[in-house]
BAFI-3210 file (N, C-alpha, C; in Angstrom, 3 decimals, decimal comma, padded with zeros to 6 digits):
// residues 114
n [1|2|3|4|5|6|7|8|9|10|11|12|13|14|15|16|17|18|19|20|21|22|23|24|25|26|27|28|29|30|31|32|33|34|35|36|37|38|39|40|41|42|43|44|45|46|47|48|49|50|51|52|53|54|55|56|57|58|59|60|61|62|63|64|65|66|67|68|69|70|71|72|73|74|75|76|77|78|79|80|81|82|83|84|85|86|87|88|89|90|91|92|93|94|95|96|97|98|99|100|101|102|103|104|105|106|107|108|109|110|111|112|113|114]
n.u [008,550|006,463|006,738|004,346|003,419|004,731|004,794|001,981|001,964|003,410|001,501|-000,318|000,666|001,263|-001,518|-003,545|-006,511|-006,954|-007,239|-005,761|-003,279|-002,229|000,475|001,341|000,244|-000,753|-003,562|-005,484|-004,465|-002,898|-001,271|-001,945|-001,525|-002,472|-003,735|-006,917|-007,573|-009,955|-011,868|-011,912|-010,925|-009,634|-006,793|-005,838|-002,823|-002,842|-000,884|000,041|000,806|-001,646|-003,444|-002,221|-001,432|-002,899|-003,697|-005,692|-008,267|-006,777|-006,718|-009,713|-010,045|-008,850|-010,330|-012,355|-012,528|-011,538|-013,772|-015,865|-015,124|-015,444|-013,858|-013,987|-012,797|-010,692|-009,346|-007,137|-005,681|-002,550|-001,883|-003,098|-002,600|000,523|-000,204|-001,575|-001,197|-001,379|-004,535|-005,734|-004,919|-006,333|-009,173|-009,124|-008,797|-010,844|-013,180|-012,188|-012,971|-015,413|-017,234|-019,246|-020,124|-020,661|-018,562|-018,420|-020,596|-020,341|-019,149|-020,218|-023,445|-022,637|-022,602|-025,539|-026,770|-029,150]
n.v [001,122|004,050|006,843|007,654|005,179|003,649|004,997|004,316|001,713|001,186|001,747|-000,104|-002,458|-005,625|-006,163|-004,259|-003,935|-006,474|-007,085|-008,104|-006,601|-006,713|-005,690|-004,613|-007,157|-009,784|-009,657|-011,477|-009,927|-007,934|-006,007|-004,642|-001,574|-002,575|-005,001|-006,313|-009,017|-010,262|-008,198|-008,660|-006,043|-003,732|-001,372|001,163|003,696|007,245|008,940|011,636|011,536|010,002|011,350|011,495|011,146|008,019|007,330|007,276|005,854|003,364|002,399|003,120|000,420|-001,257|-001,184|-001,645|-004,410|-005,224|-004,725|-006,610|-009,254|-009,155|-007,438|-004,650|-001,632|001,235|004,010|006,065|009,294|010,345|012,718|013,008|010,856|011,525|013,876|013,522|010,177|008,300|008,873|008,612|005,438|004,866|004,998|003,526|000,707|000,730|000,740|-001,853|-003,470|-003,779|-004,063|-003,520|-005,488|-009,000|-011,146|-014,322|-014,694|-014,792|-013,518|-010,271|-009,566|-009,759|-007,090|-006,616|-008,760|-010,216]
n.w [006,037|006,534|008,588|009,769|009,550|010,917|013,512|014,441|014,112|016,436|018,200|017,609|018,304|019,673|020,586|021,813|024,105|023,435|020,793|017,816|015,544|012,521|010,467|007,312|005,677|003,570|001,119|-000,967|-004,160|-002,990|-000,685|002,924|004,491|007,489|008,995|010,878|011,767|013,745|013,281|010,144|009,149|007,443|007,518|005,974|005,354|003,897|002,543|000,905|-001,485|-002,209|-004,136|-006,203|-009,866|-011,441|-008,929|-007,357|-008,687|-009,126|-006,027|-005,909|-006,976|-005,760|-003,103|-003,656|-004,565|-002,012|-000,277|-001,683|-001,050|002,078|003,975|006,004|004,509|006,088|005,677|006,622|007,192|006,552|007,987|010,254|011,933|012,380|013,664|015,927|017,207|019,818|019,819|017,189|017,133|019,462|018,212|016,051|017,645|019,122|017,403|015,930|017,532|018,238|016,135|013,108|011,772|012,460|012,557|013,175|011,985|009,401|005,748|004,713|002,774|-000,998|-003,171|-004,679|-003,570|-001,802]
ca.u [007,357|006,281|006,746|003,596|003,320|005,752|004,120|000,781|002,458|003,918|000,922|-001,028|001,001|000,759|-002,967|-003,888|-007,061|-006,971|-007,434|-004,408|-003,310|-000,722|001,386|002,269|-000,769|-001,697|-005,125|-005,258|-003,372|-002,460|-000,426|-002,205|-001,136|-002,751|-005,051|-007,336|-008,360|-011,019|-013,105|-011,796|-010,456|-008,290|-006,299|-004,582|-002,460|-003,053|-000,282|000,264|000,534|-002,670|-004,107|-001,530|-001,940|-003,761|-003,455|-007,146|-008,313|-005,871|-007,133|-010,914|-010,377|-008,467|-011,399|-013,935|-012,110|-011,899|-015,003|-016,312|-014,137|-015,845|-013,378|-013,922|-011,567|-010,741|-008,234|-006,962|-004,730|-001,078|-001,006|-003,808|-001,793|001,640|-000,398|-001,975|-000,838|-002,300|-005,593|-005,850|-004,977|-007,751|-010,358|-009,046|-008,934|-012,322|-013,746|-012,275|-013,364|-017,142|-017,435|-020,723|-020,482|-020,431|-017,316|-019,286|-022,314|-019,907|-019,160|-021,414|-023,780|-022,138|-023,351|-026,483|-026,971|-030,082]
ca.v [001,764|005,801|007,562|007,191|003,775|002,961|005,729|003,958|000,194|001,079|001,878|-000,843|-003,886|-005,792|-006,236|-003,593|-004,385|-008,142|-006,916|-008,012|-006,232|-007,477|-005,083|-005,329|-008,050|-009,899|-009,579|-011,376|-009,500|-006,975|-005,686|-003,785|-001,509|-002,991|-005,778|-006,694|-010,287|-010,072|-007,499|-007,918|-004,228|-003,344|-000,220|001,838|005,280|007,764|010,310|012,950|010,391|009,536|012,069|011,966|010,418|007,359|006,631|007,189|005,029|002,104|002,394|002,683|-000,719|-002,120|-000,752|-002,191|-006,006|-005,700|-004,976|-007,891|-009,969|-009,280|-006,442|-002,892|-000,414|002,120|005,008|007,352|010,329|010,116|013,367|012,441|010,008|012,697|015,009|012,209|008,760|007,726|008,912|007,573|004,278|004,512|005,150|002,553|-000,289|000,732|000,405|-003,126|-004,214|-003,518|-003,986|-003,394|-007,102|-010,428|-012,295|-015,318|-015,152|-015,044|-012,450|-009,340|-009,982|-008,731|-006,077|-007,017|-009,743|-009,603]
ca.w [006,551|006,650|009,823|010,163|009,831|012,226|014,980|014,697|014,724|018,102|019,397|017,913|018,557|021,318|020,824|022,685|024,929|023,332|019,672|016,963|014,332|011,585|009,786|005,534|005,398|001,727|000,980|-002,991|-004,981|-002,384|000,711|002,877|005,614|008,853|009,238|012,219|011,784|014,379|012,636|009,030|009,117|006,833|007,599|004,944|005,428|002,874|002,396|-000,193|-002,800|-002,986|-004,428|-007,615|-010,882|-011,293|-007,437|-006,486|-009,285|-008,002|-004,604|-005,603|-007,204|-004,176|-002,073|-004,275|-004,029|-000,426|000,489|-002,126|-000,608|003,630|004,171|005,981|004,240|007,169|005,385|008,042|006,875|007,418|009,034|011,505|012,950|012,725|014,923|017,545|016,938|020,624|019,349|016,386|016,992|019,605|017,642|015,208|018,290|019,379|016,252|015,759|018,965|017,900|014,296|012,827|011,240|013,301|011,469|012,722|011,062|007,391|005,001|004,835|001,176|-002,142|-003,075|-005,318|-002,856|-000,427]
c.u [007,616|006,569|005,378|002,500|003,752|004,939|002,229|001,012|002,709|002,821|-000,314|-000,286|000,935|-000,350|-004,026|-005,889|-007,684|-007,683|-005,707|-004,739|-001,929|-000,409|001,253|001,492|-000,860|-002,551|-005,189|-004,006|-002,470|-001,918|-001,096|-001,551|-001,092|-003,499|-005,850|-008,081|-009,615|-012,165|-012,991|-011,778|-009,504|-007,962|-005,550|-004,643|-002,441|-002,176|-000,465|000,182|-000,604|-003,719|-003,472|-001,616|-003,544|-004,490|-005,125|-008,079|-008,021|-006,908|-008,707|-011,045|-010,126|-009,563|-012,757|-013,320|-012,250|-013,133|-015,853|-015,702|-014,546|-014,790|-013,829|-012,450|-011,476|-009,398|-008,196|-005,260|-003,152|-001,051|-002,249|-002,630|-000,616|000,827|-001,121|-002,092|-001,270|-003,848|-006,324|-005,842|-006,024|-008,829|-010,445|-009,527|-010,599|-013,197|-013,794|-012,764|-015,121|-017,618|-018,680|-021,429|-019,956|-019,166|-017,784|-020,149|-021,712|-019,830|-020,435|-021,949|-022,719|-023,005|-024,525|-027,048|-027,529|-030,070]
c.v [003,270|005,701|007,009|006,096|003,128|003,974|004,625|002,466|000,361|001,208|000,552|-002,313|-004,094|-006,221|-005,733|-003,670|-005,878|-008,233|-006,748|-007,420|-007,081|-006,377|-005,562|-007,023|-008,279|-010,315|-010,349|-010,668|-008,395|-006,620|-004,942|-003,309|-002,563|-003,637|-006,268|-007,821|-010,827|-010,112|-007,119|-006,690|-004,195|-001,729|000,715|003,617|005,768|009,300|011,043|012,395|009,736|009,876|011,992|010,936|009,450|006,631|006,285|006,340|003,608|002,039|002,259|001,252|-001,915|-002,103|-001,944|-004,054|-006,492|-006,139|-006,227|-009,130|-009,881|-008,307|-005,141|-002,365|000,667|003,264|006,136|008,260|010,295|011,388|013,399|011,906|010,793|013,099|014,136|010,871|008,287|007,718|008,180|005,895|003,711|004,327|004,216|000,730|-000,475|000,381|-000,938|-004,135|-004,293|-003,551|-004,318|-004,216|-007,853|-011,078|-013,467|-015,365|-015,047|-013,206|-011,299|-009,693|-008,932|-007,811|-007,176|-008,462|-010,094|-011,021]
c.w [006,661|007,871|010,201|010,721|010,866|013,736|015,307|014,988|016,024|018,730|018,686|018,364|019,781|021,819|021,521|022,788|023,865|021,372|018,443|015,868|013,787|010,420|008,052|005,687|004,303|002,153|-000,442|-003,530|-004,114|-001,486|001,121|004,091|007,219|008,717|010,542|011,657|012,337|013,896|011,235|008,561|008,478|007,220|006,983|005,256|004,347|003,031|001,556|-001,614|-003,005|-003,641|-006,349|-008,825|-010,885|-009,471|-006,721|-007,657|-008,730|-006,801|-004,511|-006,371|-006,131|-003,194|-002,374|-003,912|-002,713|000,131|-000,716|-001,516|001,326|003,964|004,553|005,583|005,725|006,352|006,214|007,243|007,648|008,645|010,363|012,557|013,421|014,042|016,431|017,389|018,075|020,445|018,583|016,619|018,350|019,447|016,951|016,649|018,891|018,279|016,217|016,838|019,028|016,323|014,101|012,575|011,965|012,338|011,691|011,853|009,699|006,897|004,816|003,330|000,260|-002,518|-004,763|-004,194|-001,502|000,670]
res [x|x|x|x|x|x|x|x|x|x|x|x|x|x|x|x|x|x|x|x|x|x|x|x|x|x|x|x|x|x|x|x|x|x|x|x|x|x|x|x|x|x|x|x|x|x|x|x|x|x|x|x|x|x|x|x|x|x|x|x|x|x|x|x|x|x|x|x|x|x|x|x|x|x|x|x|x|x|x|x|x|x|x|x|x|x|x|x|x|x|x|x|x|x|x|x|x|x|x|x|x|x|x|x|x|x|x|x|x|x|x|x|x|x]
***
């Protein structure tokens, strides 16, 4: 794990106020940073490398699977977290703690799919 990975694990594990996350998660074909099971959140850090080569390519296909697949993408900047890793991973727990979609009521439609 990045630095940053590991500063934002510490502050999410634990389930902080009764919301789990899970670390190096497979999704299909994929690993992703952080997952919140809850609120189907996926969480991926985006350092310096993801700007280079094909990387943002990659990633808008990973993006695109997820969210076909009932997935929020959530990408939060590595150096976000560097400069306030308590922050961040509040904004992230709040979030999952209110998610825009019911995980009962099923997958959000595919896209073309009213």
């Amino acid at each position: 794990m990045t630095l940053p990975e590991v500063q934002l694990w510490q502050q999410l594990r634990g389930s902080p106020q009764g919301v789990s996350f899970r670390r190096q998660h497979p999704i299909g074909p994929y690993v992703v940073d952080f997952f919140c099971p809850k609120a189907s959140l996926v969480i991926e850090i985006d350092g310096i490398s993801r700007d280079m080569a094909n990387r943002p390519a990659r990633d808008a296909l990973r993006d695109a699977f997820l969210a076909d697949n009932g997935y929020r993408v959530l990408r939060i900047a590595a150096a976000r977290i560097l400069a306030d890793p308590t922050g961040t991973a509040e904004a992230i727990v709040s979030r999952a703690a209110r998610p825009l979609h019911q995980p009962a009521a099923g997958p959000p439609p595919r896209v073309g799919e009213d």
